[in-house]
N, C-alpha and C positions, 0 to 999 in steps of 0.2 A: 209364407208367413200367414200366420191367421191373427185377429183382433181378439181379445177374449173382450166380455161384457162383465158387466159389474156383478152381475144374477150368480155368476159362475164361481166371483169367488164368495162372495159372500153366500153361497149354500155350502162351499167348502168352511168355509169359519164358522159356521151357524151349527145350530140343535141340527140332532138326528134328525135324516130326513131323506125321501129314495132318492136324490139325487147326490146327495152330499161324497159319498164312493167314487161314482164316476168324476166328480170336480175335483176331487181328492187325487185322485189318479192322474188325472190330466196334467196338473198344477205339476206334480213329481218329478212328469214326464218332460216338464219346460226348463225345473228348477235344474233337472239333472243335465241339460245342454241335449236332449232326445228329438226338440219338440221347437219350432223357428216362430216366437209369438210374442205379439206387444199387448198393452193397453192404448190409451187413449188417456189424454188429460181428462177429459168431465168424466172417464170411471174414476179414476183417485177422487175428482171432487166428490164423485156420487158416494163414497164411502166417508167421506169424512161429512157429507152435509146426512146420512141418513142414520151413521149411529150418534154423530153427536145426538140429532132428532130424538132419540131412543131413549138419551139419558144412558147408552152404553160407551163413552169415550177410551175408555181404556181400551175394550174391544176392537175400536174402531184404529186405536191407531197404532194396535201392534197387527190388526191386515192391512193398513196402509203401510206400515213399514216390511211388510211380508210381502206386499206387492211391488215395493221398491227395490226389493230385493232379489225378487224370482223373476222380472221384466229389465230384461237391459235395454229393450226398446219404447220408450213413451210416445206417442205420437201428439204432436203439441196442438192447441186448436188455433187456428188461423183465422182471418179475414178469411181468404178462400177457402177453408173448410165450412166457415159457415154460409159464404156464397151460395156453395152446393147444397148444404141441407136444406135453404130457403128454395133452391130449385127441386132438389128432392119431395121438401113441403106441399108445389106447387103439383107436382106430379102426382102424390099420391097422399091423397085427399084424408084419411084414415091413419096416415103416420103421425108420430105423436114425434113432438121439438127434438126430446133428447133421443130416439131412436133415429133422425134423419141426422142429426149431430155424428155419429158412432158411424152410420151407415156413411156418410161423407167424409169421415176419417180414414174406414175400410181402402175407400175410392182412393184417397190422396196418399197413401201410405203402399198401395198398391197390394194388400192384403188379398188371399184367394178366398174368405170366407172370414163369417162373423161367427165366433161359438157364443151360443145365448140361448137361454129356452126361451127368450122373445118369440112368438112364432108373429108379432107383428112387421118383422123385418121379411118376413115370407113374400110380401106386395113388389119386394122392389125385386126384379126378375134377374139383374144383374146382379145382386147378391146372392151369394150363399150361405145358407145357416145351417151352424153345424152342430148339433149337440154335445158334449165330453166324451159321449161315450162312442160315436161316430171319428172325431178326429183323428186319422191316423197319419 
């Protein structure tokens, strides 16, 4: 199983853009039962706290219901999820909250890699990042 990140779908719903194909592709690949991949609860948040932001709601929450749809797996966030991202935190000094968040989901959910064009998740050496167009 892989986590996807928020980055991922939201280049797939968003304006033309070189990434937007490959997210596009990936997503297909998951929707059509190809593809063994969840989310994470703070991605759903992160879409519904960054189009409401936008002033695009409507947007925002026919990909939050695209993403309820295409993910049969949500991974919930836990006390001990965020235990680890606090230790994650403490390990690596240049992670930012909500990428140790994701990255401690990955761990608890037993994920083999995160898809994101974060390349801040790169630090943590036990994870792997994968871009859309890498997943196979």
């Amino acid at each position: 199983m892989i986590l996807v990140d928020a980055n991922v779908l939201m280049y797939a719903a968003g304006a033309p853009h070189p990434h937007k194909k490959a997210c596009l592709d990936l997503l297909r690949r998951i929707a059509g039962g190809h593809m063994d991949a969840a989310v994470d609860a703070e991605t759903l948040q992160e879409i519904l706290h960054r189009y409401r932001a936008m002033n695009r709601w409507e947007d925002g929450r026919k990909l939050y219901d695209l993403t309820r749809t295409t993910f049969a797996v949500v991974v919930p966030i836990t006390a001990e999820i965020l235990d680890d991202a606090r230790v994650l935190l403490d390990k690596h000094t240049t992670l930012m909250a909500r990428d140790a968040l994701h990255a401690a989901a990955c761990r608890k959910a037993g994920a083999r890699a995160i898809c994101s064009f974060d390349k801040d998740f790169d630090v943590i050496r036990e994870l792997k990042r994968l871009e859309p167009a890498q997943v196979r």
